[in-house]
N, C-alpha and C positions, 0 to 999 in steps of 0.2 A: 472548541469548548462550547458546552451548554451558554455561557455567556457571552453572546454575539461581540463583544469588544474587548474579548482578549484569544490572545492567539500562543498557543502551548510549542516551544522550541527546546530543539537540542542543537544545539551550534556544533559539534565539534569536540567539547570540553566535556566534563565529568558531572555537570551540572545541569540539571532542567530549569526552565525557563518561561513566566508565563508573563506576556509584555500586553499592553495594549495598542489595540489596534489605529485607531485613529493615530499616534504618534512615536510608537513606538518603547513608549515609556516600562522600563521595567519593572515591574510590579511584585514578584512574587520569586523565588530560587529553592528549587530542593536540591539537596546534596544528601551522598551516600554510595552515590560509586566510583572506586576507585581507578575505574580505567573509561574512556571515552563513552558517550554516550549513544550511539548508534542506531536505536530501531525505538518507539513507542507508538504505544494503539492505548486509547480511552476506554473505559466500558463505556458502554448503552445509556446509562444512568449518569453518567458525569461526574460519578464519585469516586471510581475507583481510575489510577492509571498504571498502565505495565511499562515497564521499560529493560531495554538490555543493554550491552555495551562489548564491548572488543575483545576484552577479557571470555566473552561468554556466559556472564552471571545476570541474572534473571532478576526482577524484583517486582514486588506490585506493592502501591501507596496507599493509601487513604489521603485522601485530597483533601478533605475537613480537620486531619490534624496534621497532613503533612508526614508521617510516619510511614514505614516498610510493615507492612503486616505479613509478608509473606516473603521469602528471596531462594534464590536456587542458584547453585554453578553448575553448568551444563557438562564442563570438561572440552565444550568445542567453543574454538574462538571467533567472535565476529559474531554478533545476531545481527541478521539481514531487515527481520521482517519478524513482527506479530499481528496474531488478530487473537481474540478472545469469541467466546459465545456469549449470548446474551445471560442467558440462568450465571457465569462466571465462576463454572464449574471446571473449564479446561482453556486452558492456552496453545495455541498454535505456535512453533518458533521455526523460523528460518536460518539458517547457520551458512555461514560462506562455504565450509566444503558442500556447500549444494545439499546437506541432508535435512528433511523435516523432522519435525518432536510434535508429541504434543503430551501438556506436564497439564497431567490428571490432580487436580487438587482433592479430588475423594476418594483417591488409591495415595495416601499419605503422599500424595508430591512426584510419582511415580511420573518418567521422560520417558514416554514411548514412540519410536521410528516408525513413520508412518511413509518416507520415499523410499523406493524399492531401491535394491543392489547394484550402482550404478549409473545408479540417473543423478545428476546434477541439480537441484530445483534452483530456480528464475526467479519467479515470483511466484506468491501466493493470495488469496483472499477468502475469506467466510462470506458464505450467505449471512445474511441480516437476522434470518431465526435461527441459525447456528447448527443448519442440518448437514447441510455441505461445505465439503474444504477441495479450492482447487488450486491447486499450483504448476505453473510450467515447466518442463521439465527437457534435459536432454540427453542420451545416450552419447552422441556422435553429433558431426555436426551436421549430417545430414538423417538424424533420428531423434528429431523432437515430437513433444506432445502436450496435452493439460489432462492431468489426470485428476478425478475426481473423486472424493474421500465422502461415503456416506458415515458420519460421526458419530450415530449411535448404533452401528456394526461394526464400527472400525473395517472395512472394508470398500476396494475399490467399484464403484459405481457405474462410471463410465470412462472414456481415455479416446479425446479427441484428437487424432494424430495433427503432423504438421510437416508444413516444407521447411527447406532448409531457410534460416534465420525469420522465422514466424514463429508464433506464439509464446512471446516471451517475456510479455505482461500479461495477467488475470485482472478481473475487477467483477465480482458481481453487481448489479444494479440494487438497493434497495428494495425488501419488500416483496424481492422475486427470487426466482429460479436461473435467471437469465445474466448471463455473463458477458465482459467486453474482452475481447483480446486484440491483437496487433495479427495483420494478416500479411500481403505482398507491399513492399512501401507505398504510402500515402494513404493506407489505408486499415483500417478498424473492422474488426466481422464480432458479429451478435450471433449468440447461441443460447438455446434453452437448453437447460441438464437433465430435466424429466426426459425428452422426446428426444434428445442429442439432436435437434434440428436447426437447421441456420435459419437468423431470423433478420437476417439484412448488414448490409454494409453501408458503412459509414465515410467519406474518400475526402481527401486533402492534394492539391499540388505542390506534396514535399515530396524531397527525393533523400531524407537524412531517418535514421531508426527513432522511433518510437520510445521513450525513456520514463512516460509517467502519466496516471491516467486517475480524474476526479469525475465525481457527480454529484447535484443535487441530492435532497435526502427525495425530496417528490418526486427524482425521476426522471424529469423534464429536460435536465442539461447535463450533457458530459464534455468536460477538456480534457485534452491531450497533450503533453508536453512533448518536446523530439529534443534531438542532439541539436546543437548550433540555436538555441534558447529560442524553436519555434514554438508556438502556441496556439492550437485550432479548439472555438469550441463550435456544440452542434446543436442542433435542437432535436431530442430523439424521438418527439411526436411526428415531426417529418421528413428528420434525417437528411433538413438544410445545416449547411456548415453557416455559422452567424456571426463568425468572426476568424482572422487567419492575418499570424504577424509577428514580427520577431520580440518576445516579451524579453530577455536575454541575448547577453552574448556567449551564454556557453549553457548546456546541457540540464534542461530543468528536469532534476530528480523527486522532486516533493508537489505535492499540490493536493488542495482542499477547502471547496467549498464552505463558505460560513451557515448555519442551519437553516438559515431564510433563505439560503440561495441570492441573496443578493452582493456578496462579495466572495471572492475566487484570491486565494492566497498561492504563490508561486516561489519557489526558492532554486536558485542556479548552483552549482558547482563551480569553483573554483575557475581548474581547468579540465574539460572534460575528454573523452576518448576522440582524438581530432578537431577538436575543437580550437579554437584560437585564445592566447590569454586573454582572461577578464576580471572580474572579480566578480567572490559570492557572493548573495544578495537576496532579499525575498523582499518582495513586490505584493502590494494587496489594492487588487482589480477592482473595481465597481460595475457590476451587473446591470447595464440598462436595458429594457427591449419596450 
């Protein structure tokens, strides 16, 4: 949240959730969806929030009054994943059968397929100026990729192949062209989308998949979360790891820096893929260097 001391959640339940950070206190609840809550992204501006849920119905709020000023049912169940562009002219949607949407708010509300016939998507993320959209993607298990969506052609751009079980997280960087993915275990690869060119590697002594990936808004720090609730962050000006540790005991799916960068928010799974029992939990880190 624009407000460095509160922190915007969906537990599980039907219900959105905005607690304070310092104690946990909770502050604020919107209701309006009738089935779990699953997937939300903020705008840019802090006023607007999108969210989906299990059902596969779409909605965007006004945070000022609390209200749905906008809602969609997709017809496909589970939203995985959104991102919005900045102008908050279109929505990106991820859907568990692995297919993309993106619901055109200036073509009356219009859900148009943007993963190809086939591919499964993974994950997804928007550039910061809302030019590009990449999301991971896989035919087979040994035919993955990240394919790359220029937005105002609606066509594909570029399509960074992959080996078997890589790239199966996206995250642009802030501000740039430049994206992070998941390469061979324990390790991270940086790529520019203009020049399709690798722009370095990032490496960890983990031997567990890769599950969740934040940054700063400057730039400056990315964490990584893995299976078995490890936690690696890095400094990307020299692409020292600056910390490495088990922040959980089971699979961190969520994480996000606060706008200063100086606190790092983590949330675990239950029980995760292999993982040994523990309980859910979210953790909020303090940044010091």
């Amino acid at each position: 949240m624009p407000d460095e001391d509160v922190l915007l959640t969906a537990s599980g339940g039907e219900t959105i959730e905005f607690r304070s950070l310092p104690d946990g206190q909770l502050l604020r609840t919107l209701s309006g969806h009738s089935n779990s809550v699953s997937a939300l992204t903020l705008a840019a501006n802090g006023r607007t929030l999108y969210s989906g849920d299990l059902a596969g119905d779409l909605k965007v709020w006004d945070l000022k009054t609390g209200k749905v000023t906008r809602e969609l049912a997709t017809g496909r169940p589970v939203i995985r994943a959104l991102a919005v562009n900045p102008k908050e002219t279109a929505l990106a949607v991820e859907c568990r059968d692995g297919t993309v949407h993106l619901w055109d708010f200036q073509q009356a509300g219009a859900l148009s397929p943007l993963s190809s016939p086939g591919w499964h998507s993974l994950h997804l993320s928007m550039s910061s100026d809302g030019k590009f959209l990449a999301f991971s993607a896989m035919l087979n298990r040994k035919n993955q990729a990240i394919h790359v969506w220029d937005l105002n052609s609606l066509t594909i751009t570029k399509t960074f192949s992959a080996d078997e079980d890589s790239h199966t997280l996206v995250q642009f960087l802030d501000g740039t062209h430049t994206f992070v993915t998941d390469g061979e275990l324990g390790t991270l690869e940086l790529w520019d989308v203009a020049s399709g060119r690798w722009k370095g590697t990032l490496k960890a002594p983990i031997t567990v998949g890769w599950s969740a990936l934040a940054h700063t808004a400057e730039g400056n720090l990315l964490a990584a979360g893995a299976d078995q609730g490890w936690l690696v962050v890095w400094d990307l000006a020299t692409k020292e790891r600056i910390y490495l540790g088990r922040a959980h005991t089971a699979t961190i799916f969520a994480m996000a820096f606060s706008k200063d960068g100086k606190r790092l928010v983590t949330g675990c799974h239950d029980i995760g893929f292999d993982d040994r029992p523990g309980h859910a939990e979210i953790k909020v880190w303090a940044i010091r260097r």
